[in-house]
PDB file of N, CA, C and O in Angstrom:
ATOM      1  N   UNK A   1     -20.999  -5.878   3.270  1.00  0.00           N
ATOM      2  CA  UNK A   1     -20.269  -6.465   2.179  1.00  0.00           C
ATOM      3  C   UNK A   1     -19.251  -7.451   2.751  1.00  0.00           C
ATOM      4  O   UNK A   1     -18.628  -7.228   3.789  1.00  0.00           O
ATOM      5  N   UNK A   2     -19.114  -8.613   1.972  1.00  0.00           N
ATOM      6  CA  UNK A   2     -18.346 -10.125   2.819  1.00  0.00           C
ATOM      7  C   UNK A   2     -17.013  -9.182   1.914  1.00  0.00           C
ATOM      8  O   UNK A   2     -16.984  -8.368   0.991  1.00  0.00           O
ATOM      9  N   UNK A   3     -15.734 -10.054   3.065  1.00  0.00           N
ATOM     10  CA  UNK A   3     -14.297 -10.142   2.594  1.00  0.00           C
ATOM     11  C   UNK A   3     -14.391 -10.191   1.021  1.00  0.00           C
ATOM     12  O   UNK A   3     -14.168  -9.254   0.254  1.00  0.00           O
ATOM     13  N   UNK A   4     -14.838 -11.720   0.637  1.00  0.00           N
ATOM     14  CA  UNK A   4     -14.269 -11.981  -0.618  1.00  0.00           C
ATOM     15  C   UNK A   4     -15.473 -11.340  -1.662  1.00  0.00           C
ATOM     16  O   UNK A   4     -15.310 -11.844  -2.774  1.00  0.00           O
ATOM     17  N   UNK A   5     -16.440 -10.542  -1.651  1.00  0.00           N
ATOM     18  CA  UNK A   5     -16.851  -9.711  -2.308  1.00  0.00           C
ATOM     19  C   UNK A   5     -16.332  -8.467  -2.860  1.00  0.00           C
ATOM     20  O   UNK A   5     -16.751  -7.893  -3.865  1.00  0.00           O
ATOM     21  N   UNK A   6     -15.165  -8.029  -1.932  1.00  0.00           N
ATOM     22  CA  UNK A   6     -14.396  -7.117  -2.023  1.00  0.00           C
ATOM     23  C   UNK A   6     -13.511  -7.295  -2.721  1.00  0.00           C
ATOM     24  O   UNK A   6     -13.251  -6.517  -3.639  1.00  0.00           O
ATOM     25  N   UNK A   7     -12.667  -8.600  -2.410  1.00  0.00           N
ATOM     26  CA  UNK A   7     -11.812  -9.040  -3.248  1.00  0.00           C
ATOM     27  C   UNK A   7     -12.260  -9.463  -4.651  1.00  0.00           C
ATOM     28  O   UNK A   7     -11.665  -9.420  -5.728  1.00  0.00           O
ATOM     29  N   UNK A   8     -13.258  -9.805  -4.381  1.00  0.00           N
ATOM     30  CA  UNK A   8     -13.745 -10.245  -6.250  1.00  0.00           C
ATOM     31  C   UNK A   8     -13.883  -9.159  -6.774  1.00  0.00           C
ATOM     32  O   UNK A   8     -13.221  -9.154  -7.812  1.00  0.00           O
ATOM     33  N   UNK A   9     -14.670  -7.713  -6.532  1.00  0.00           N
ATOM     34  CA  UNK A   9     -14.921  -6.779  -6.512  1.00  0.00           C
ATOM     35  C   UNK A   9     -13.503  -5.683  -7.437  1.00  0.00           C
ATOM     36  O   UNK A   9     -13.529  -4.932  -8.412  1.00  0.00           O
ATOM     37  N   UNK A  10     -12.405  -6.145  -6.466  1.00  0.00           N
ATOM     38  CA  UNK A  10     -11.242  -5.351  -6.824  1.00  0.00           C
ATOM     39  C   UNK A  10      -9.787  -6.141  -7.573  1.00  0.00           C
ATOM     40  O   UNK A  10      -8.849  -5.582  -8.143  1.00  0.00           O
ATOM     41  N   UNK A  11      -9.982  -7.444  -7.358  1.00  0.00           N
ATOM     42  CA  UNK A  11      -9.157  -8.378  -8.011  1.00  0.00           C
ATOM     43  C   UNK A  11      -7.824  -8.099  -7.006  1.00  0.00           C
ATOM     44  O   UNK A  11      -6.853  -7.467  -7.420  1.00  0.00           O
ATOM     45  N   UNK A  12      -7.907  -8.726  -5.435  1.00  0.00           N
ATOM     46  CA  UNK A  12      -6.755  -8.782  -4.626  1.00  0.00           C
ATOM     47  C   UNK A  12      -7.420 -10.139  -4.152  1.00  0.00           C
ATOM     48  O   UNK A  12      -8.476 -10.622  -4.559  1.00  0.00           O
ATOM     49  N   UNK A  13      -6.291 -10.794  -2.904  1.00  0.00           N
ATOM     50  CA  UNK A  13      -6.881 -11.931  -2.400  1.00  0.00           C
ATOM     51  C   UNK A  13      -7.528 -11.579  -1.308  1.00  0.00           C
ATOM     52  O   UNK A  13      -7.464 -10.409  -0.930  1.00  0.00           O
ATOM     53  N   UNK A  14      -8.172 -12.404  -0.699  1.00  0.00           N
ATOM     54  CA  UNK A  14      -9.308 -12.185   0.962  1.00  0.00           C
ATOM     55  C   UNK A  14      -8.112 -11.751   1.815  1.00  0.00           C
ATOM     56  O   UNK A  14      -8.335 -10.952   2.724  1.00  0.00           O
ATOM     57  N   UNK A  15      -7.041 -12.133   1.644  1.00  0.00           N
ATOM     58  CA  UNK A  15      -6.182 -11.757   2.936  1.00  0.00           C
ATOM     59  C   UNK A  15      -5.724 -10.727   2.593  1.00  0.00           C
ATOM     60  O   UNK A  15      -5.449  -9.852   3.414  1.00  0.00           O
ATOM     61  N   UNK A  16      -5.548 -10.599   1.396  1.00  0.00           N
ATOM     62  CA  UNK A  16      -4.926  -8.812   1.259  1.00  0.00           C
ATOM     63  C   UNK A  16      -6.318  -7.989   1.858  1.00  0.00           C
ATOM     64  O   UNK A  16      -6.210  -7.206   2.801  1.00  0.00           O
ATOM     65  N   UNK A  17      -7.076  -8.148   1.473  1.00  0.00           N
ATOM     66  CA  UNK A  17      -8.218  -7.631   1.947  1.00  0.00           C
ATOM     67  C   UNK A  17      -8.113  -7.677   3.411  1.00  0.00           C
ATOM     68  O   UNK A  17      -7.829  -6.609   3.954  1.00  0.00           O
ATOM     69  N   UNK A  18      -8.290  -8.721   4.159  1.00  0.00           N
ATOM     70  CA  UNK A  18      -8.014  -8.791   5.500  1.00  0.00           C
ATOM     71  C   UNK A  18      -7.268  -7.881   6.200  1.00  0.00           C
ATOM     72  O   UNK A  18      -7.423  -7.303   7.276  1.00  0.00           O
ATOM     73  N   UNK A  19      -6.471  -7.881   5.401  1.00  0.00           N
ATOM     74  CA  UNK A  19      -4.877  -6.440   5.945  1.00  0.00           C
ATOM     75  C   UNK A  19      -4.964  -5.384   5.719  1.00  0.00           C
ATOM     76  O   UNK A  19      -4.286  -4.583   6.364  1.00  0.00           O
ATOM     77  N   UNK A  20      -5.950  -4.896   4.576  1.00  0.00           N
ATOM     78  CA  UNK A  20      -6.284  -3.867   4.811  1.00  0.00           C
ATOM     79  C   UNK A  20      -7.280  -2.786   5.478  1.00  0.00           C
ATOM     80  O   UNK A  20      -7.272  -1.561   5.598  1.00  0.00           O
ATOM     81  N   UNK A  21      -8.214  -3.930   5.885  1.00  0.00           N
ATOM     82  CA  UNK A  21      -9.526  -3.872   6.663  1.00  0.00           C
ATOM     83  C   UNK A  21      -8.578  -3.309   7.894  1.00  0.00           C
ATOM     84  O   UNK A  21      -8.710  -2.176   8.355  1.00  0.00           O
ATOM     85  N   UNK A  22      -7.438  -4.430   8.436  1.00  0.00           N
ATOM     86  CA  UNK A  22      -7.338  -4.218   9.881  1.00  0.00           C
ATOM     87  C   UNK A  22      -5.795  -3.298  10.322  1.00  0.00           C
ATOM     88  O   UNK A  22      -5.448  -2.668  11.321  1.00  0.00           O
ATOM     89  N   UNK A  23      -5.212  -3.591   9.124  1.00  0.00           N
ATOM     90  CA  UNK A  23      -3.718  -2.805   9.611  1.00  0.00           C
ATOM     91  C   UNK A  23      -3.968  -1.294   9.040  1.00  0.00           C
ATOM     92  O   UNK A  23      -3.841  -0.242   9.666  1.00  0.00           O
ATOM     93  N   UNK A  24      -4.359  -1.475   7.682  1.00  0.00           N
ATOM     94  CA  UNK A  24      -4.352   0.271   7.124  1.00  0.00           C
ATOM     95  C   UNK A  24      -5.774   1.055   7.763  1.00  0.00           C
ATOM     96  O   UNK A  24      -5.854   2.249   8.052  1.00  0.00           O
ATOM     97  N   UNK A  25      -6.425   0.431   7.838  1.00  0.00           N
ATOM     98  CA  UNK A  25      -8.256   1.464   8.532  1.00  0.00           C
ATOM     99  C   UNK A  25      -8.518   0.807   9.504  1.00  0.00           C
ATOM    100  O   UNK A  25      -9.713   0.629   9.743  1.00  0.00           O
ATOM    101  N   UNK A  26      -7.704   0.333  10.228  1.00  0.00           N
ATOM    102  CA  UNK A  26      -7.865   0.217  11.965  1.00  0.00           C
ATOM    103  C   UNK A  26      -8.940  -0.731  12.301  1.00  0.00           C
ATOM    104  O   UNK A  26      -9.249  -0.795  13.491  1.00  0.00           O
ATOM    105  N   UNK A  27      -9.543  -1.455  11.485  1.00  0.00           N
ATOM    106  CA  UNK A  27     -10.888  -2.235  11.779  1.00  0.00           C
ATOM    107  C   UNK A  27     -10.550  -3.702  12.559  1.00  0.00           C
ATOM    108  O   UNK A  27      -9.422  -4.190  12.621  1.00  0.00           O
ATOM    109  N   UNK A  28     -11.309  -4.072  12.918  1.00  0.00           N
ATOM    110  CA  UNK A  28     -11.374  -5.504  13.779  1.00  0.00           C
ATOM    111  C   UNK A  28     -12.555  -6.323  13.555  1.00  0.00           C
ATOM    112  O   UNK A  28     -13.636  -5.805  13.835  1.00  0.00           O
ATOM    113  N   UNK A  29     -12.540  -7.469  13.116  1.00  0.00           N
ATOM    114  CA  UNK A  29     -13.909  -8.311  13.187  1.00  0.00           C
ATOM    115  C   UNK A  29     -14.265  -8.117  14.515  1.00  0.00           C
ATOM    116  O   UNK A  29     -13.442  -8.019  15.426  1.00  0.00           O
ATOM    117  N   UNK A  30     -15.407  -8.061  14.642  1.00  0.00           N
ATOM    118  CA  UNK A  30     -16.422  -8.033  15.720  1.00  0.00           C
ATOM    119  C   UNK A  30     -17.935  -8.809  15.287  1.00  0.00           C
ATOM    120  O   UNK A  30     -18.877  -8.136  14.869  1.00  0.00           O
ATOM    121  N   UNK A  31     -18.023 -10.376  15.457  1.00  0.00           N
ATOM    122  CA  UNK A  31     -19.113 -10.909  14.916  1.00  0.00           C
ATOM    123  C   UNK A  31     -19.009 -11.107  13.760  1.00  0.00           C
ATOM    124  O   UNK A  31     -18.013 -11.632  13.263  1.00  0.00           O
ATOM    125  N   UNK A  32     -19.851 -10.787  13.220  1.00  0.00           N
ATOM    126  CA  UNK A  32     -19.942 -10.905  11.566  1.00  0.00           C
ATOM    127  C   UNK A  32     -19.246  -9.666  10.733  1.00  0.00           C
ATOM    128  O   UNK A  32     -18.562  -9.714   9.710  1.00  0.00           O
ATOM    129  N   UNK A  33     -19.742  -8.315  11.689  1.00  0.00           N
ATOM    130  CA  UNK A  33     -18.958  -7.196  10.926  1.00  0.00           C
ATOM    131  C   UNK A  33     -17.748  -7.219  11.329  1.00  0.00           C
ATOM    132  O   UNK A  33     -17.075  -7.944  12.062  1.00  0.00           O
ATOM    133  N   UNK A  34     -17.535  -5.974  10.505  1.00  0.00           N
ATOM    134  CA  UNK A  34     -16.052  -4.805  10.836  1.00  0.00           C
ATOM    135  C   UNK A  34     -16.437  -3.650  11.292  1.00  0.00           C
ATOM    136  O   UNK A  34     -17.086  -2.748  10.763  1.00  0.00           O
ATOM    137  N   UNK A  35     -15.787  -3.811  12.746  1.00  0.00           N
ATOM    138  CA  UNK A  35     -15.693  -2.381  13.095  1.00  0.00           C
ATOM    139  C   UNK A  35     -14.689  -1.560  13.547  1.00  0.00           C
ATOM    140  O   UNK A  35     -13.746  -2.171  14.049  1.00  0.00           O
ATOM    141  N   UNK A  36     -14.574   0.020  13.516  1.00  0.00           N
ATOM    142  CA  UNK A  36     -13.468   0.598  14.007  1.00  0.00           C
ATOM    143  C   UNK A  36     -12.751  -0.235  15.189  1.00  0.00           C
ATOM    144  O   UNK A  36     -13.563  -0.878  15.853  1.00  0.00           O
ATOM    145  N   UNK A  37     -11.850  -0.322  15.461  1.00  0.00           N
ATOM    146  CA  UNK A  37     -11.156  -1.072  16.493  1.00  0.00           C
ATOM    147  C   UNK A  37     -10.980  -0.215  17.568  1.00  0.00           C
ATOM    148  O   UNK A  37     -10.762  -0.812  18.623  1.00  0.00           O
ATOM    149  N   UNK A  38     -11.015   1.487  17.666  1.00  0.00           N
ATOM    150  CA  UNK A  38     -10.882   1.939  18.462  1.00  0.00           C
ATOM    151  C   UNK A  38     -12.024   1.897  19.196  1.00  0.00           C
ATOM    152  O   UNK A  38     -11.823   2.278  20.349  1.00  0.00           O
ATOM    153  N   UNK A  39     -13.279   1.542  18.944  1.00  0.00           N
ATOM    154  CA  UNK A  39     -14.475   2.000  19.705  1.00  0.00           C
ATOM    155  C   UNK A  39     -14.376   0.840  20.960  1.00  0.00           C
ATOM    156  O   UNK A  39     -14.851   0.975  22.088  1.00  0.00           O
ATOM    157  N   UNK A  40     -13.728  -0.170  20.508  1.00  0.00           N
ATOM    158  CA  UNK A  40     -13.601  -1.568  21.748  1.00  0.00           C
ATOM    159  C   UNK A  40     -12.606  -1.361  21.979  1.00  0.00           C
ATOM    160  O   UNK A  40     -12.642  -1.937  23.066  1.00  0.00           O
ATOM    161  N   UNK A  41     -11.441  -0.943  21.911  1.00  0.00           N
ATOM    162  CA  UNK A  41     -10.499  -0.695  22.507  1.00  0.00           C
ATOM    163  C   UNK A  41      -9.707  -0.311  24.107  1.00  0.00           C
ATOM    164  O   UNK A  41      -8.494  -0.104  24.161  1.00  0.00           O
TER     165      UNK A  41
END
């Protein structure tokens, strides 16, 4: 699922989205996905 699918999805902007992907559930772009940030860490 893309950023702004989410955001359309839930009615926030891509960057709120962004912040929550990576500050509240620890995730990191990696490529195209999101992944846990701890596994590259």
């Amino acid at each position: 699922m893309k950023v702004r699918e989410i955001a359309s999805a839930v009615g926030i902007s891509n960057e709120r989205v962004r912040n929550i992907l990576h500050q509240h559930l620890d995730m990191t772009k990696l490529s195209a996905r999101w992944v846990r940030a701890i596994a590259y860490a």
